[in-house]
C-alpha positions in Angstrom: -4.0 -1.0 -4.0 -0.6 -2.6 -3.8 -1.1 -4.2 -0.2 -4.4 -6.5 -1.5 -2.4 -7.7 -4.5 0.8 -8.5 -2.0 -1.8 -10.9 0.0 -3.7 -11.6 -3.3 0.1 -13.0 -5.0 0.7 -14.6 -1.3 -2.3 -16.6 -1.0 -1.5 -18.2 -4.6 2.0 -19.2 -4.2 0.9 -21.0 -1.2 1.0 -25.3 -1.7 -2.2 -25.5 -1.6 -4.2 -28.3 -4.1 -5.8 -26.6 -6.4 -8.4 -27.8 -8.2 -8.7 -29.7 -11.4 -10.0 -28.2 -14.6 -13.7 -28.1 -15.2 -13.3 -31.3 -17.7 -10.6 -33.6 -19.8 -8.2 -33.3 -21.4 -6.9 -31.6 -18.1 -3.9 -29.7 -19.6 -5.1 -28.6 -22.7 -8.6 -27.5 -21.1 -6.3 -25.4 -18.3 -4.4 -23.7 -21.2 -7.4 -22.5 -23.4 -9.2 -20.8 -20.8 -6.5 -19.0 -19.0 -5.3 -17.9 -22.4 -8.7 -16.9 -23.2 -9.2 -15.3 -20.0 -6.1 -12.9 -20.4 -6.6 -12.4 -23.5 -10.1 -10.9 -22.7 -9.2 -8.8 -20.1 -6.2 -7.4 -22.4 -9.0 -6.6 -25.4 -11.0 -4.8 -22.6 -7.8 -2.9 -21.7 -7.2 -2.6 -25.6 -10.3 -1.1 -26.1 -10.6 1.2 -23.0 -6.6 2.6 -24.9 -8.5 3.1 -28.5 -11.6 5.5 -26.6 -9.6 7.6 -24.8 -7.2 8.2 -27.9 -9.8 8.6 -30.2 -12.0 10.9 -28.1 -8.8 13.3 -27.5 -8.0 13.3 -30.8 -11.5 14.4 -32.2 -12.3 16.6 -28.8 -9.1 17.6 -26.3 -12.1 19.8 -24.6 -13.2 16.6 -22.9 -10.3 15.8 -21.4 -11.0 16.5 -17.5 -14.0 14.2 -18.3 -12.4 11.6 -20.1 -9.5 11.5 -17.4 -12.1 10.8 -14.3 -13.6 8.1 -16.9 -10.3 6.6 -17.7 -9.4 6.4 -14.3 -12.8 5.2 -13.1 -12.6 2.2 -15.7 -8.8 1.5 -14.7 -9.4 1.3 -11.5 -12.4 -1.4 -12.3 -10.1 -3.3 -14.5 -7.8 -3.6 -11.9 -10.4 -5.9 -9.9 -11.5 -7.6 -13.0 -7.9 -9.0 -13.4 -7.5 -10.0 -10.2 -11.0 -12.1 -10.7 -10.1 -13.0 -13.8 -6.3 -14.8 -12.3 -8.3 -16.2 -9.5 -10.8 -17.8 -11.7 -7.7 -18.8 -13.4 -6.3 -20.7 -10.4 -9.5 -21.6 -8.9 -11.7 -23.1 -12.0 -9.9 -23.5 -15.0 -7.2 -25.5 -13.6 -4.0 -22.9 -14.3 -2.6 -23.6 -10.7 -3.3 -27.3 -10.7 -1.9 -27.3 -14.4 1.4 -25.3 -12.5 2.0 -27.5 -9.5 1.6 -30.6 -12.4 4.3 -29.6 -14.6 6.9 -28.3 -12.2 7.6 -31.5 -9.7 11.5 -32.1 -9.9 12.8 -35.1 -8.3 14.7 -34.7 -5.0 16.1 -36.8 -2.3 13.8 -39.2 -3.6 10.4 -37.7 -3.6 8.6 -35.4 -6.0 9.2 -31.7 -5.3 7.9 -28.4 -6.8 11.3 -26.4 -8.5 12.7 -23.7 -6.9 10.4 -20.7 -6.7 7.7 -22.0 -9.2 5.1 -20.9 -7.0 5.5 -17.7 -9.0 3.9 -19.0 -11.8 0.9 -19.7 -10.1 0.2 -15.9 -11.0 1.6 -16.1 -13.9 -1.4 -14.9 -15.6 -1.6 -12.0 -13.9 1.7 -10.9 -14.3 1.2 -11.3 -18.1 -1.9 -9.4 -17.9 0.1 -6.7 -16.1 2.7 -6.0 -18.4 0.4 -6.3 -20.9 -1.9 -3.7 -19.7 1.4 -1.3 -19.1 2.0 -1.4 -22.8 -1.7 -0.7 -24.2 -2.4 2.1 -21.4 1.3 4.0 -22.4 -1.0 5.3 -25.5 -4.2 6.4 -23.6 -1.5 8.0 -20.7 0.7 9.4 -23.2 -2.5 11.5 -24.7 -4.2 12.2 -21.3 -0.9 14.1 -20.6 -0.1 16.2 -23.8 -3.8 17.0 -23.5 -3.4 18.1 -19.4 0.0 19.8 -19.9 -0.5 21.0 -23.1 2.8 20.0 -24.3 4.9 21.9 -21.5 6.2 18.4 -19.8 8.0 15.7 -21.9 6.6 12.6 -21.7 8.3 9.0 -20.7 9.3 6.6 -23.9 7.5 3.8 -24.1 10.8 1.5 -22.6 11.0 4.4 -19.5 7.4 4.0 -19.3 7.5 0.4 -18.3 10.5 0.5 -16.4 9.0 3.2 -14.5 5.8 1.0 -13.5 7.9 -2.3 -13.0 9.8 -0.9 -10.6 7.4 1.0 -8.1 5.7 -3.4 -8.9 9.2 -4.5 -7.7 9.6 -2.9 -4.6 5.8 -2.2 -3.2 4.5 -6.0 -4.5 7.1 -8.7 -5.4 9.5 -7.8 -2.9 7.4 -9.3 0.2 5.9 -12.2 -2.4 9.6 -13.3 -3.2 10.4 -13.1 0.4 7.4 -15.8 1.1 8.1 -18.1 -1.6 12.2 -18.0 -0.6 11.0 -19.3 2.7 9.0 -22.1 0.9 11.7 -22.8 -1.4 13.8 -23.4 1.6 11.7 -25.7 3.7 11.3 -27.4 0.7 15.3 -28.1 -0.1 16.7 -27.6 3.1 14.4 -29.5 5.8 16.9 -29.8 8.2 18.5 -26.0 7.9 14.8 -24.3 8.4 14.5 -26.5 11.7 17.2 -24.8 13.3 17.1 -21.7 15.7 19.3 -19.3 13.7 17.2 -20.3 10.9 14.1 -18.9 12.6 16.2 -16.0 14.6 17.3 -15.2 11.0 13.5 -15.2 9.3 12.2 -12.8 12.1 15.2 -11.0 11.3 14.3 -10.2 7.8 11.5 -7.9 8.0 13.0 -5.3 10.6 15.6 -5.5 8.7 13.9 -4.9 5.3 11.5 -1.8 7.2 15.5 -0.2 8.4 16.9 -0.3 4.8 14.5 0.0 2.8 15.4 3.3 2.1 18.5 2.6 1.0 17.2 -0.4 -1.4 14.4 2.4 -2.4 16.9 5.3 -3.9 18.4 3.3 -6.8 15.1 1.0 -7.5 12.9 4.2 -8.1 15.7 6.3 -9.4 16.0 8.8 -6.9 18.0 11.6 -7.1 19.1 13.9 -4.4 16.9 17.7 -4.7 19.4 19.9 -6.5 20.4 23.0 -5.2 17.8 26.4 -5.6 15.4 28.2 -3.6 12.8 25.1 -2.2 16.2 22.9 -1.3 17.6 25.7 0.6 13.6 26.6 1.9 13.5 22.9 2.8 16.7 22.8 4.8 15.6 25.8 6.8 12.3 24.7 7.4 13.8 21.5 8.9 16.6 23.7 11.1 14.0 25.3 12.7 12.1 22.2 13.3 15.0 20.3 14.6 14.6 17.4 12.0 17.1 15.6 10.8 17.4 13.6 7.5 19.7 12.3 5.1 18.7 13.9 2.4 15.8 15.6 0.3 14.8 13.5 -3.2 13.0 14.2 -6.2 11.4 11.5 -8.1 11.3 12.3 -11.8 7.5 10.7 -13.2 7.2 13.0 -15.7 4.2 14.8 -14.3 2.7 11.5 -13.2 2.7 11.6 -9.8 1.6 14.1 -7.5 2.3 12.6 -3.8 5.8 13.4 -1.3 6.0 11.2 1.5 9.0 9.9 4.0 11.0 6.8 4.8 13.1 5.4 6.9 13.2 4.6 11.0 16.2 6.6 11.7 17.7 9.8 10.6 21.0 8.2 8.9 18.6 6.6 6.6 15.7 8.9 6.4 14.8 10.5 3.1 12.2 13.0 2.4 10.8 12.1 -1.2 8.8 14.4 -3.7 7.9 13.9 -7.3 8.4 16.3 -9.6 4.8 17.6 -10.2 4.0 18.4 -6.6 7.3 20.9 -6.8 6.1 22.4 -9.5 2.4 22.9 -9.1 2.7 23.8 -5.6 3.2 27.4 -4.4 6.1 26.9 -1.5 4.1 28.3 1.3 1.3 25.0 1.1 4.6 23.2 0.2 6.3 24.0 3.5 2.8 22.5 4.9 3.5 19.2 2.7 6.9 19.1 3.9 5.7 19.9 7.8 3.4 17.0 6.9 6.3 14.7 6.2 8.2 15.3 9.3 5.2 15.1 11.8 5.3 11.7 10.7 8.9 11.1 12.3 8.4 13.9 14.9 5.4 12.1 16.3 7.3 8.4 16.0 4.5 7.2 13.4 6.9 5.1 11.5 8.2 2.9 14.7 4.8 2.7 15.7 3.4 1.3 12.5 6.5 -1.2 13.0 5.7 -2.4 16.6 1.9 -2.5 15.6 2.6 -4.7 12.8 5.1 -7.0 14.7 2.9 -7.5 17.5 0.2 -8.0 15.4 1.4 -10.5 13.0 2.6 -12.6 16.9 -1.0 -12.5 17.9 -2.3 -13.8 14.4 0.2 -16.2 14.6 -0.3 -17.4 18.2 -4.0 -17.3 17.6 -3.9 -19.6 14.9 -1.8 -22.1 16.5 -4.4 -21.5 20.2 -7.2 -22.8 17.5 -5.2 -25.4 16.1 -4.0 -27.2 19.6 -7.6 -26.8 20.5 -9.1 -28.4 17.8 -6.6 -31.4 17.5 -7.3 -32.1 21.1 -10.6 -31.5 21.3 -12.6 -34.5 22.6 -16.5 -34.0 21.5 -18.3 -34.7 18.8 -18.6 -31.6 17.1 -15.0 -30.6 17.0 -13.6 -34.5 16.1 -15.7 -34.4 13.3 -14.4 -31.0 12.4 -11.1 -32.2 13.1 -11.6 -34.7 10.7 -13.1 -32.4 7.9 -10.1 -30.0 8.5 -7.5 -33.1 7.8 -9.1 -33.1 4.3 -9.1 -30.0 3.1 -5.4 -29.3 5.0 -3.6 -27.4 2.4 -6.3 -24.8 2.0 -6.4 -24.4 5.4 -4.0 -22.1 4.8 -6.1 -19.4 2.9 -7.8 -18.3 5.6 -4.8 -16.8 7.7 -3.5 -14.8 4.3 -7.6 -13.4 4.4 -7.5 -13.2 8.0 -4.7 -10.9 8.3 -5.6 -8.8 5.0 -8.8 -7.9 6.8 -7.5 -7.3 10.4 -5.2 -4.9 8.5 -7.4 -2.7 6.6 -9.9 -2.6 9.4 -7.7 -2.1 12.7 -4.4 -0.6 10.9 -6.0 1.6 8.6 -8.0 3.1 11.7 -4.8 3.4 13.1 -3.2 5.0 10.7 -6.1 7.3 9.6 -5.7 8.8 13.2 -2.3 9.5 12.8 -2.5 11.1 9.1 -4.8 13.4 10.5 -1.7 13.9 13.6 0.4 14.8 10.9 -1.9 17.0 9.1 -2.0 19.3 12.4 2.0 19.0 12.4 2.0 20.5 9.0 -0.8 22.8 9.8 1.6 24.4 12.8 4.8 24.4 10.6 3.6 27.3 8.8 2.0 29.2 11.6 2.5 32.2 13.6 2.1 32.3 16.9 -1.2 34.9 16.6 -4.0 32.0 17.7 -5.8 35.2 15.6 -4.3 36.0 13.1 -5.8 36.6 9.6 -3.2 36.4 6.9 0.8 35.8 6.3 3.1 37.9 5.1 7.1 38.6 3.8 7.7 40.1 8.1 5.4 37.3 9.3 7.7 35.3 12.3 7.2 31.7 12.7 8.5 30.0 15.9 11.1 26.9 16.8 9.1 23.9 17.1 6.4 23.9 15.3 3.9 24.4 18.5 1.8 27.0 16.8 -1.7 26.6 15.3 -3.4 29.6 13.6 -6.2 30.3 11.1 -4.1 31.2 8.4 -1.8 28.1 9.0 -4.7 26.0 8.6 -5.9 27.1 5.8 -3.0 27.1 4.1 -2.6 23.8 4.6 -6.1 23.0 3.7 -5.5 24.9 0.6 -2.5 22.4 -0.2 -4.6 19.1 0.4 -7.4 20.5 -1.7 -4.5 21.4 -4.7 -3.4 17.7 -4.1 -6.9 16.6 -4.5 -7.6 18.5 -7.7 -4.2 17.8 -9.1 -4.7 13.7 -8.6 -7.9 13.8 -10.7 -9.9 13.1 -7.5 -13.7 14.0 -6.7 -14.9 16.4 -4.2 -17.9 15.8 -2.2 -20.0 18.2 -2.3 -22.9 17.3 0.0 -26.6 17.3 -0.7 -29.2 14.8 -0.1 -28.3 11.2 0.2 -28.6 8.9 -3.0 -27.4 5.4 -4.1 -24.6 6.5 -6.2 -23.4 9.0 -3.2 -23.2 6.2 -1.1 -21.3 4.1 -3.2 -18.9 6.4 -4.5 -18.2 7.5 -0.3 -17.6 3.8 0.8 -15.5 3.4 -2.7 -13.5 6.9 -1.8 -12.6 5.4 1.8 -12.0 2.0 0.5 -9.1 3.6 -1.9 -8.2 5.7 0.9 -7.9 3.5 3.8 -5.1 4.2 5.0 -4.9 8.3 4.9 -8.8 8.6 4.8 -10.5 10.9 2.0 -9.2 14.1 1.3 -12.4 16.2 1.8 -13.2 14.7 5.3 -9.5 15.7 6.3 -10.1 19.3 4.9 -13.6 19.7 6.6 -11.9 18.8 9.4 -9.2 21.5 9.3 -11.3 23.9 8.3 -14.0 23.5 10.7 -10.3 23.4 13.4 -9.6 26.7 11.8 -13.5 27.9 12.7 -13.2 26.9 16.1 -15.8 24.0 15.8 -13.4 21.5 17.0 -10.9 21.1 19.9 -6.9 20.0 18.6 -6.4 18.8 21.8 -9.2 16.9 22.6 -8.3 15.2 19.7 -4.2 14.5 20.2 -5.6 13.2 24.0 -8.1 10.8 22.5 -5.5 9.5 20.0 -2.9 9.2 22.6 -5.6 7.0 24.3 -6.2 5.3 21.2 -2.4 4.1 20.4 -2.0 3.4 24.5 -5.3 1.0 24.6 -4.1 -0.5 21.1 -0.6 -1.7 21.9 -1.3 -2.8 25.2 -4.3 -4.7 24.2 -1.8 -6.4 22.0 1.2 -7.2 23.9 -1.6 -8.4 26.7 -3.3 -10.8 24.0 0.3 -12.0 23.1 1.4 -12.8 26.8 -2.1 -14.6 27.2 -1.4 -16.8 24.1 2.3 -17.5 24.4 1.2 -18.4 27.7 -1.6 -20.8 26.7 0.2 -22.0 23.4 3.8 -22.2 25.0 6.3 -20.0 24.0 8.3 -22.3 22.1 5.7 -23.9 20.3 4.8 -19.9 19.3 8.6 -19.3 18.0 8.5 -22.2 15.9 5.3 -21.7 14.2 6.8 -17.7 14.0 
């Protein structure tokens, strides 16, 4: 879940006063537990490596179930670190312990050095490589076990490599961005006052979401789809969809990743992405669906609308905060002036609750947001590779799909249901498959749509396609009600933003921006 462990990272590197250690001597106390703490949470990850290697070793028949275990307790492990670095920071005195022994003299005054922040999560980032090394053995076995030996595996070196730079580009990216801004208003006062200093920071992230794409090819090692049958199936497909693109890439992961997905705002810097695996375990008429997928993305502007969404959104936090802050500070009754007061105390951590704030208006209101629109794109990919017979029963070799992907058919459909379902299996993930309601039901549903926030579960998007394929529900009852959706959303935003640049003053708004 890269996105909570950018606002996780975020919320550490803030300047915020954290607490002292539990008891004296300070330093010495902050040291032993953190390095106890990681040091834990590595066994656990040593000994979760040793089960799975052992188990394959003495029964490779087991190795469906010991993969959905593996995974299961990964997964876990991945919340217990995060615990485990906050109870770092939060109790055992690592951040106070950080902020202590990084102050440089400057101009005078004590000053934390240039981009320490970062070790504030220090431990975590310890605990992540460290983790990367122990789990190379348990992955290394899971796939000679899964592929039988067909695929080559990474070295250990590629292996790590591999993982720190998907870490580079989805996580530290926007973390180093923060902390550079920090850095700054610590060293250079007087520049970060000025207006092309704050023309320049709003300037960052469009610029970033344009070329990214460009900054994404060499960090991932991309390399452009070499020539064959699915390049030149892909190229026609797009003709006679009228997209354009810069190129198709293929991610090399070794078998390790079974996803294809599409970046960039405009077609100069638009790539198409797959990973190996999904090419090869694919048959190419569900992977003209994947691809159709892909482009209904850019077809139906998805990827400028999640960039307005978020810009707007991230005004409206920001003027919201400052509305509560000038209210507060002049505030005359009791209530509030004592709040006031109680707010002056605990300033610095007063910054925690935007990085929460935000984190939570973004998995609740984008992720419905963008659910909506992964199921758009789903119908996009389901009339890419369909006829235009609303009743038709199967394709064939003489089969005649038309310009434009307006079509929708049965036999579309269901081959691109087909394709999810393939994605599903291939990713190691469970299928619901109904009966009566129990605890452990429950809890695995809300953990499925929890790890799949943003596209929602699999098998909800295929009972929905199929059930479209039955004639149980209405396409365009639901491409009118998610028009709706996106119409009420945006303006409901640019109306709260007038209202509070308005209340707040605009140019109080683009300084706090």
């Amino acid at each position: 879940m890269p996105i909570l462990l950018v606002f996780v990272l975020i919320a550490a590197c803030l300047p915020v006063e954290w607490p002292l250690p539990p008891f004296a001597p300070e330093r010495r106390v902050a040291l032993a537990l953190t390095g106890g703490s990681v040091a834990l949470v590595l066994a656990l990850a040593f000994t979760l490596r040793v089960w799975v290697v052992r188990t394959l070793r003495l029964d490779p028949a087991r190795r469906y179930e010991v993969a959905r275990t593996y995974n299961w307790w990964r997964r876990t492990l991945f919340f217990l670190n995060i615990g485990t670095v906050a109870a770092c920071v939060l109790v055992f005195g690592w951040g106070w312990l950080v902020w202590r022994e990084t102050l440089v003299f400057w101009n005078d005054a004590a000053q934390m050095a240039p981009f320490a922040e970062l070790a504030v999560p220090l431990p975590y980032f310890v605990i992540l490589l460290g983790c990367w090394f122990i789990y190379y053995d348990a992955e290394r076995a899971l796939h000679r076990v899964l592929h039988l030996g067909d695929r080559p595996y990474w070295s250990r070196s590629a292996y790590l490599l591999h993982n720190l730079r998907q870490f580079a580009l989805l996580v530290a990216l926007p973390v180093v961005l923060i902390v550079t801004q920090q850095t700054l208003n610590r060293y250079a006062p007087e520049m970060s006052r000025t207006t092309l200093y704050k023309v320049a920071s709003l300037a960052v992230v469009p610029c970033i979401i344009l070329f990214m794409p460009l900054v994404m090819k060499p960090l991932l090692g991309l390399r452009s789809m070499p020539a064959g049958p699915t390049r030149d199936r892909f190229e026609a497909l797009a003709k006679r969809l009228n997209f354009r693109c810069a190129d198709f890439l293929l991610w090399h992961t070794h078998g390790a990743a079974i996803n294809a997905f599409i970046t960039g705002l405009v077609p100069r810097v638009r790539y198409v992405v797959f990973t190996d695996r999904i090419l090869e375990d694919i048959p190419p008429d569900e992977l003209d669906g994947v691809l159709g997928h892909e482009i209904g993305h850019a077809k139906h502007g998805h990827l400028w609308l999640y960039a307005v969404f978020l810009a707007l959104s991230l005004s409206v936090l920001a003027a919201l905060t400052l509305y509560l802050d000038q209210y507060v500070n002049t505030a005359t009754s009791e209530e509030l002036v004592r709040l006031r007061g109680w707010l002056v105390g605990a300033k610095t951590w007063m910054l925690l609750p935007p990085v929460v704030l935000i984190a939570a208006y973004l998995f609740v209101v984008f992720g419905a947001l963008s659910r909506r629109c992964e199921r758009q794109a789903d119908l996009y990919g389901c009339k890419t590779i369909s006829c235009a017979n609303p009743a038709c029963t199967e394709h064939d070799e003489k089969t005649v799909y038309p310009p434009g992907g307006n079509c929708l058919c049965p036999t579309g459909i269901r081959t691109f249901a087909r394709a999810l379902d393939r994605v599903r299996e291939l990713n190691g993930m469970e299928c619901d498959s109904g009966g009566r309601f129990t605890l452990r039901r429950v809890l695995r549903s809300v953990w499925g749509w929890v790890r799949a926030w943003q596209h929602g579960p699999i098998s909800r998007r295929i009972s929905y396609l199929l059930d479209l394929a039955n004639g149980l529900v209405d396409e365009r009852r639901f491409q009118r009600r998610l028009f709706a959706f996106k119409c009420v959303l945006m303006l409901s935003l640019a109306a709260a933003l007038v209202a509070l640049g308005e209340a707040v003053g605009w140019k109080d708004l683009f300084d706090a921006l």
